[in-house]
C-alpha positions as CSV (number, residue, x, y, z in Angstrom):
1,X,66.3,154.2,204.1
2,X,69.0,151.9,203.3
3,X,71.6,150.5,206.2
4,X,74.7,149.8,204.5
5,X,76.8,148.9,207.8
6,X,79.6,147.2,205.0
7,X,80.4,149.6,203.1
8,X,84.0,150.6,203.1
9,X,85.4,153.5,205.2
10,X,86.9,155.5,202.1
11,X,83.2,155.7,200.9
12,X,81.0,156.5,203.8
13,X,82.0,160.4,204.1
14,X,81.4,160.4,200.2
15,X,78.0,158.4,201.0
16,X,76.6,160.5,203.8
17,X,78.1,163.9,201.7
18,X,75.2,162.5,199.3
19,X,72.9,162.3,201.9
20,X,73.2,165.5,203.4
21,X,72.6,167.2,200.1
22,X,69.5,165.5,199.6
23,X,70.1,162.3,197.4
24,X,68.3,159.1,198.2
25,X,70.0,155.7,197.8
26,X,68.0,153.8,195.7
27,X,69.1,150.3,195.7
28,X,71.8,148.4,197.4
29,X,73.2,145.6,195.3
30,X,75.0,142.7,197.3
31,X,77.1,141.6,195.4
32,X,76.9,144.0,192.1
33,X,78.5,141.7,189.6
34,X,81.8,139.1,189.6
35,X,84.1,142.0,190.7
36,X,82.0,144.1,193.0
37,X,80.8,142.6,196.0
38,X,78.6,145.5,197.0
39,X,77.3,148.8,194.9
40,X,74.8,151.7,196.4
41,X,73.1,153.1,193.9
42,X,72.0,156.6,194.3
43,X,68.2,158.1,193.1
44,X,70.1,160.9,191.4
45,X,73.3,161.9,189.8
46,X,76.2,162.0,192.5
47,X,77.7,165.4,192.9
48,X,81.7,164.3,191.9
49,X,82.7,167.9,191.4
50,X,81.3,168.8,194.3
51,X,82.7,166.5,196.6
52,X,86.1,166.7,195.4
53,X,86.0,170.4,195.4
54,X,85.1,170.6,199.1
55,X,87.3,167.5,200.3
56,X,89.8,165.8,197.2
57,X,89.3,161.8,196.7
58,X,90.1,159.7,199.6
59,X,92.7,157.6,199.4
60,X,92.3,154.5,197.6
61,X,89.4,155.6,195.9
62,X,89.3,156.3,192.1
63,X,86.5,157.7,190.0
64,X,84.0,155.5,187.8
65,X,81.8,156.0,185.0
66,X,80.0,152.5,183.1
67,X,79.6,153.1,179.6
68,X,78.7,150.4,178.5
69,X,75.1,150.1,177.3
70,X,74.4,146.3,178.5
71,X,74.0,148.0,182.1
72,X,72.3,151.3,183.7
73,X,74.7,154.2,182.7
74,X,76.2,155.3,186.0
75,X,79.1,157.7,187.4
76,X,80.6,157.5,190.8
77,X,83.5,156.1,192.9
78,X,85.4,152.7,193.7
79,X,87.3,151.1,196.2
80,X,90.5,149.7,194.9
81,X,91.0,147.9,198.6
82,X,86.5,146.1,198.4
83,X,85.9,147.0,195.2
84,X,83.0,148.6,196.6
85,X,80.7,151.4,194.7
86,X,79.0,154.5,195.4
87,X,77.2,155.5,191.7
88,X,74.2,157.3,190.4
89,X,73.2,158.1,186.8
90,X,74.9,159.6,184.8
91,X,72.0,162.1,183.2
């Protein structure tokens, strides 16, 4: 399992929400591209409804979804304060 002591606090209860319902981080990418210094990739597709259903989005935290086909099509949320990312595919 993955340590990912740097991640920002808006995204850890999101993180270990994944977690506790079973979904394995599958990489940690550090840094992720020019504008995102650190990305945790999930195994399987995050549970956004879910999650935002049981506790809303914390603040300064926005939804995500990559489209583009250049990269691994992936949902999940980012940090507007790090520009961190919490994702998993999008299938």
């Amino acid at each position: 399992m993955y340590e990912i002591k740097e991640l920002s606090d808006q995204l850890k209860k999101i993180c270990e929400y994944e977690i506790s319902r079973g979904n394995r981080v599958q990489r940690v990418d550090k840094p992720a591209g020019t504008n995102c210094p650190l990305a945790v990739i999930f195994h399987a597709p995050l549970d956004v409804s879910g999650f935002l259903k049981m506790y809303g989005l914390p603040n300064g935290v926005e939804t995500w979804e990559n489209r583009d086909r250049h990269y691994p099509l992936e949902k999940g949320y980012v940090c507007g304060d790090t520009r961190h990312v919490l994702a998993g595919p999008t299938r």
